[in-house]
C-alpha positions in Angstrom: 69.6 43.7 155.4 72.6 41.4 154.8 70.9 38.3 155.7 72.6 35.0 156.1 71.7 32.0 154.1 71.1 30.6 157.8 68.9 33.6 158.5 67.0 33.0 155.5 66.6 30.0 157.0 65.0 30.8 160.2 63.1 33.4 158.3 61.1 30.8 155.5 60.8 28.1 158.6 60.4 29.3 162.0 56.7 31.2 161.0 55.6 28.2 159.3 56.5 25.6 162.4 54.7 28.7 164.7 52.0 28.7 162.5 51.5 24.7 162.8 51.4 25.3 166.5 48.7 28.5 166.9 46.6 26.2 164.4 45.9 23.6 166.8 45.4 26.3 169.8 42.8 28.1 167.5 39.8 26.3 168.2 40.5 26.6 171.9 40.5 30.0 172.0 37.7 30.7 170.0 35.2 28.4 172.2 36.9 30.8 175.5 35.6 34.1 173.5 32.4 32.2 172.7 31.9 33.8 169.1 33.6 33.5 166.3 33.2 37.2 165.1 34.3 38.7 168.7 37.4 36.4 168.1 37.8 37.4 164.5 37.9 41.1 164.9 40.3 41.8 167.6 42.7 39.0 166.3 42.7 40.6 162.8 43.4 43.8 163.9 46.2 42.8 166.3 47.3 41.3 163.1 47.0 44.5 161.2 49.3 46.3 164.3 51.8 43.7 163.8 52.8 45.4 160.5 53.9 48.2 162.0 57.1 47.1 163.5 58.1 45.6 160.2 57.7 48.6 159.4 59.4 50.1 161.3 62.3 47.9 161.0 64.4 50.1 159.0 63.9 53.1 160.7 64.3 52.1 164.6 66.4 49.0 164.5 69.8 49.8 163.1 71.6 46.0 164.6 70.1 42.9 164.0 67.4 44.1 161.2 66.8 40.3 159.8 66.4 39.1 163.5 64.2 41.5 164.4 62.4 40.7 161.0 62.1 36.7 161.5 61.0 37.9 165.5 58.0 39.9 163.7 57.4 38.3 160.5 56.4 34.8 163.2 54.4 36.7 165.5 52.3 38.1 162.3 52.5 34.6 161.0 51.0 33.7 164.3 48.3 35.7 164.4 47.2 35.0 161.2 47.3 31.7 161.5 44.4 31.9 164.7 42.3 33.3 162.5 41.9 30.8 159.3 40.0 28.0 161.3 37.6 30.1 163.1 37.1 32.4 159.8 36.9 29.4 157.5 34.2 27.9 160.0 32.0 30.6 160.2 32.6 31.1 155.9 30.9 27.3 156.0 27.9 28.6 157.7 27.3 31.4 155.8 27.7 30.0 152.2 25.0 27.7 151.6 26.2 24.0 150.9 25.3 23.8 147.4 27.1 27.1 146.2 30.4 26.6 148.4 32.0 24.9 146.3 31.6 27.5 143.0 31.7 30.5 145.4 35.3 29.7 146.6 36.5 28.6 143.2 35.4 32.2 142.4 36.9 33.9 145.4 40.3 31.9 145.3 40.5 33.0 141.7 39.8 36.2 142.3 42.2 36.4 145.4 45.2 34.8 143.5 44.1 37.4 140.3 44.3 40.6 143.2 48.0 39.3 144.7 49.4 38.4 141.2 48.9 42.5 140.0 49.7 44.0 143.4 53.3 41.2 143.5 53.6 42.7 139.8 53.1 46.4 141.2 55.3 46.1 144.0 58.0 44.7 141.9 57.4 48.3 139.7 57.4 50.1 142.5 60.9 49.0 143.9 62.3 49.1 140.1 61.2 52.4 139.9 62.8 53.2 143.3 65.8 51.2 143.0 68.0 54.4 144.9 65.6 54.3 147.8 64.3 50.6 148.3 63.0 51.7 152.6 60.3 54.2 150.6 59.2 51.3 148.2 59.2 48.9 151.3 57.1 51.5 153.0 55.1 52.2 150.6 54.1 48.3 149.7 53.6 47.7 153.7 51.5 50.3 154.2 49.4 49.2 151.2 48.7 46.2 152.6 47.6 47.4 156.4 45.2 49.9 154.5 44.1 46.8 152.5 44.2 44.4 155.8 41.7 47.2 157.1 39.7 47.8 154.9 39.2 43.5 155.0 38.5 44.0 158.7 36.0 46.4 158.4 33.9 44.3 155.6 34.7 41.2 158.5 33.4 43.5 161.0 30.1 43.7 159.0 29.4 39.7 158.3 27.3 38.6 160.7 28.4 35.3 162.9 25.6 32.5 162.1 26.5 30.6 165.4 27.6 33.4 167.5 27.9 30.6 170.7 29.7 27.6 168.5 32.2 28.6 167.0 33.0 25.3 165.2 29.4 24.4 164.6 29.5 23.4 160.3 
């Protein structure tokens, strides 16, 4: 895409300061909804549907690619970011106290295992498809909305402990 250094920039710091700000909305939100779950799903897949213009990046926007990028890449940021305080509440209630600890060791290292092969993979994939890098793109982005869904529909059947308080631990 040509980026600037400046672009870069905007692109490794804008989503993060946007995330800082959705964080501290989150809570706020999910007490309006009044359950955690009915605020989980819909956000998760809204942040599935965000992938899809990244996507689509390559294909419909032929000026400003990287801007359109940073303007995407923050809104998925975003949305991701409303979900981790409401998810990691409703986590707490489900895993009993004296197993938290060892079951998120587990699932951490199991989480970090998964993105470690699939970052290997994907560098494969766009060394084996060095003379058509929007395919490998495409290919790695719509990996991870299949994988995002398939995450939302295991979310969709975890049942919500406190279904009216949502930041009840």
């Amino acid at each position: 895409m040509q980026a600037t250094t400046q672009q870069i920039g905007y692109l490794s710091s804008l989503p993060n300061f946007v995330n800082m700000l959705v964080s501290l909305a989150a809570p706020m939100i999910t007490e309006r909804v009044g359950s955690r779950r009915a605020f989980l799903l819909p956000t998760d897949f809204i942040l599935v549907l965000l992938w899809l213009p990244i996507l689509a990046i390559p294909y419909l926007f032929h000026i400003n690619q990287v801007w359109w990028l940073i303007a995407f890449f923050t809104l998925s940021t975003a949305a991701g970011s409303l979900i981790g305080g409401p998810w990691s509440a409703m986590m707490a209630d489900l895993v009993p106290p004296e197993v938290r600890g060892s079951y998120f060791g587990i699932r951490n290292r199991v989480g970090g295992f998964v993105s470690l092969v699939f970052s290997f993979v994907s560098a494969g994939l766009l060394q084996l498809l060095t003379s058509d890098t929007r395919m490998a793109f495409t290919i790695i982005f719509v990996g991870a909305m299949v994988s995002r869904l398939v995450s939302l529909y295991y979310l969709s059947l975890t049942p919500d402990p406190h279904p009216a308080l949502p930041f009840v631990n």
